[in-house]
N, C-alpha and C positions, 0 to 999 in steps of 0.2 A: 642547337645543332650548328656547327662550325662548317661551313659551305667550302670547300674546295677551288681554287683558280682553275679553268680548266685551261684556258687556253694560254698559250706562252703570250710574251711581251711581242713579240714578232710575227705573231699570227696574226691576221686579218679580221677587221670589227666584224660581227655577223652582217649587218644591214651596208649596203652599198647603194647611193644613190647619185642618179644618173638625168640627167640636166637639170640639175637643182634649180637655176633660176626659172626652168618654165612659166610660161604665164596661161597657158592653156588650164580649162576650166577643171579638167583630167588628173587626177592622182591614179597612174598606174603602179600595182602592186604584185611582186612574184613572189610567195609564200616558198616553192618548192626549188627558186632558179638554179641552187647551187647545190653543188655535191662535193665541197671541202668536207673535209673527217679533221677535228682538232687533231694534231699530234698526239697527245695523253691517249686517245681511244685507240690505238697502233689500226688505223682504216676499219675498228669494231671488228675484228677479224675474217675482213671478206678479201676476196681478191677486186682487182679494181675493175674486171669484167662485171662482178654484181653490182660495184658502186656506180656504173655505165649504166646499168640498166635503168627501165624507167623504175623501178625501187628507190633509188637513190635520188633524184632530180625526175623535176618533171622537163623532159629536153624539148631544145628549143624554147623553152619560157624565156631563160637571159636576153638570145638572140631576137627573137620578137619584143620585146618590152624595150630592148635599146635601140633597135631600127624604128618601132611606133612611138617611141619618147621622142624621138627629132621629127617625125614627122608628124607630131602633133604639137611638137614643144611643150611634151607635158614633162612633169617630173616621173619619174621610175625610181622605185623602193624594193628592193629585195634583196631577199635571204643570200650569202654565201654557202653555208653550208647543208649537209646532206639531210634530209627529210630523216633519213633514218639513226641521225643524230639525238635530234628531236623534229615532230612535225610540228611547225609553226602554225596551221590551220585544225588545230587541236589542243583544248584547252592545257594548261600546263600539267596539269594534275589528270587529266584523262588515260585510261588503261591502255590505247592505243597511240598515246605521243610519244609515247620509244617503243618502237616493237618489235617482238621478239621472233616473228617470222614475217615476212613479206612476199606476198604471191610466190608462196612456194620454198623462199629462200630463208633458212635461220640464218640469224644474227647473232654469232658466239658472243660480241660483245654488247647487247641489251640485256642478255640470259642473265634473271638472277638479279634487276638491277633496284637497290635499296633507296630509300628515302634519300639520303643523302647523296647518292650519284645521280638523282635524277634532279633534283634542286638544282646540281650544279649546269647541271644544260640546258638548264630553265634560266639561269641565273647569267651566263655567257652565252648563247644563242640566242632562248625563244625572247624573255623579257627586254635585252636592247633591240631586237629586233619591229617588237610594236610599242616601242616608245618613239621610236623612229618615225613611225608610221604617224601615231599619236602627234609626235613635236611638228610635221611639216602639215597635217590638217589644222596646228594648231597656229602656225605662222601664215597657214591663207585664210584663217578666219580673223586675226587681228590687222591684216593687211585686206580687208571684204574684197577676199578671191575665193569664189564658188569652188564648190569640189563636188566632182564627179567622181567617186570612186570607183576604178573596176581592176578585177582581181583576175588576172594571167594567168593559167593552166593550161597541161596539156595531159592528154592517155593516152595510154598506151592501145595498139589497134586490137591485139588480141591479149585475152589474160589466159594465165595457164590453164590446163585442163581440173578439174573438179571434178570428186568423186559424183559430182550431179549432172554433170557434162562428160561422163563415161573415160577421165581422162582425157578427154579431144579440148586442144585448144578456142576459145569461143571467141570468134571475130566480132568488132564491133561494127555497126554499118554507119555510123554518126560519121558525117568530115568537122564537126562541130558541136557543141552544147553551148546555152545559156543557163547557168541556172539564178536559182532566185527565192525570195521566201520572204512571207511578212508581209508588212505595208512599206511602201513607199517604193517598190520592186517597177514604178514607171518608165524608167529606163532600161532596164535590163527586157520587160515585155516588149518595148520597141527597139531593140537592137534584136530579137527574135522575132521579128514580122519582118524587118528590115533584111536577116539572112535568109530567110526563106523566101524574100520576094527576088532574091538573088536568079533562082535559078539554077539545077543541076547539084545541089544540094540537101545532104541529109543534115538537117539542124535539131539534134534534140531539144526538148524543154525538159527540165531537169534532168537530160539523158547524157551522156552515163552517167551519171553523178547527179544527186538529189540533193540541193541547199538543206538540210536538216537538222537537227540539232545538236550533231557533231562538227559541225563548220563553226570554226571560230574567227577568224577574222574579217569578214563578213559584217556578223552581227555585233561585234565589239565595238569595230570603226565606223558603222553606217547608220545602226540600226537607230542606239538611241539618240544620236544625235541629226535624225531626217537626214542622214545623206542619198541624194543618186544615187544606185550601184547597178552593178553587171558583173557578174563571174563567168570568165568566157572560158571556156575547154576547146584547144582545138587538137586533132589527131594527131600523134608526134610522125609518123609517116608522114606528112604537109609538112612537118617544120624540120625535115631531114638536112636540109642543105639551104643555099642562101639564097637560090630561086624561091623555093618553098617560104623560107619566114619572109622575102621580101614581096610577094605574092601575098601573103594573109595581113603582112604591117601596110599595104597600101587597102587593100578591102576593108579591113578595120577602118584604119584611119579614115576613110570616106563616107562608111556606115554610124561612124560614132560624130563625124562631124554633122549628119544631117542626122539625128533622132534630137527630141527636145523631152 
């Protein structure tokens, strides 16, 4: 099978990374940050109100991940382009890493999509993007700099209505989740004792979103090789504006500095 370039000469690498030389113990990581559409997929044929939506990007991930990079002086790894391209926290070959409806919304251009187009977005998005990931755990283990891995998300407050939810939009009440799975989930348990001792706070454990066996970067990057991790989900209403991410980039950063 003859794999296809997808992205022109002048398009941008999937992975962007933001304060590289960190020395903080931290490798933060954003799976969903970006909502680039290569040129070749003409925007998958949406308009750019759905590639807005949280379908497209998890918002606010970029903008917290670059404000808690400096003020942790960790390094920040993440995706440029759109989740609905492919999703990077789904394995390459999984029936939901390009998908063909999204809360509600079809995808004209997932619809129908063969072996061969879908390698290709494997092959220019998901693949350089956890080699990336891979290459900078692999230059703080030959330089013995610890790594703390934790993985940046946000949800969306309500998902659309369900023919199980009578059509009515279902609000979520979380201002936060940690989730987590497996062993070695010691850090992620204490950054979830740690928000909850916060105060005025709903903090899920695995809510909305359950660490399971469709999370892939996660357990690729942490699991077999004993790293720390924490996957934080925070409400994208909190990361609307730059009160909001500078607000959660200083509680992060304070809560992640004192858990061990």
């Amino acid at each position: 099978m003859t794999i296809p370039q997808l992205l022109d000469d002048d398009e941008p690498e999937p992975a962007a990374v933001v304060n590289p030389d960190g020395s903080s113990p931290f490798l933060l990581i954003g799976d969903h940050a970006g909502r680039r559409v290569p040129r070749a997929l003409a925007d998958l044929g949406l308009a750019d109100a759905e590639l807005a939506r949280h379908i497209g990007w998890d918002i606010g991930v970029a903008a917290l991940g670059e404000v808690l990079a400096r003020a942790l002086d960790a390094v920040f790894v993440h995706q440029r382009y759109s989740r609905l391209v492919i999703d990077c926290n789904r394995a390459p070959d999984a029936v939901d890493a390009v998908p063909a409806v999204s809360d509600g919304t079809v995808v004209p251009g997932n619809a129908g999509l063969d072996a061969t187009r879908q390698a290709a977005r494997v092959a220019a998005v998901h693949a350089p993007y956890h080699a990336a990931i891979a290459s900078e755990i692999g230059r703080r283990t030959a330089l013995d700099q610890p790594t703390r891995l934790v993985a940046l998300h946000s949800f969306t407050p309500a998902l659309r209505g369900t023919a199980a939810s009578g059509g009515v939009a279902v609000p979520r009440p979380w201002h936060c989740g940690i989730l987590h799975d497996g062993a070695n989930d010691g850090l992620a348990r204490a950054l979830l004792a740690a928000l909850r001792a916060e105060g005025g706070l709903v903090v899920g454990d695995n809510e909305p979103y359950a660490m399971d066996g469709i999370d892939y970067t996660i357990p690729r990057h942490a699991f077999a090789a004993g790293l720390p991790y924490a996957e934080i989900e925070v409400r994208q209403d909190l990361l609307a504006d730059d009160a909001g991410v500078a607000g959660w980039s200083a509680r992060l950063a304070r809560l992640l500095g004192g858990v061990d």
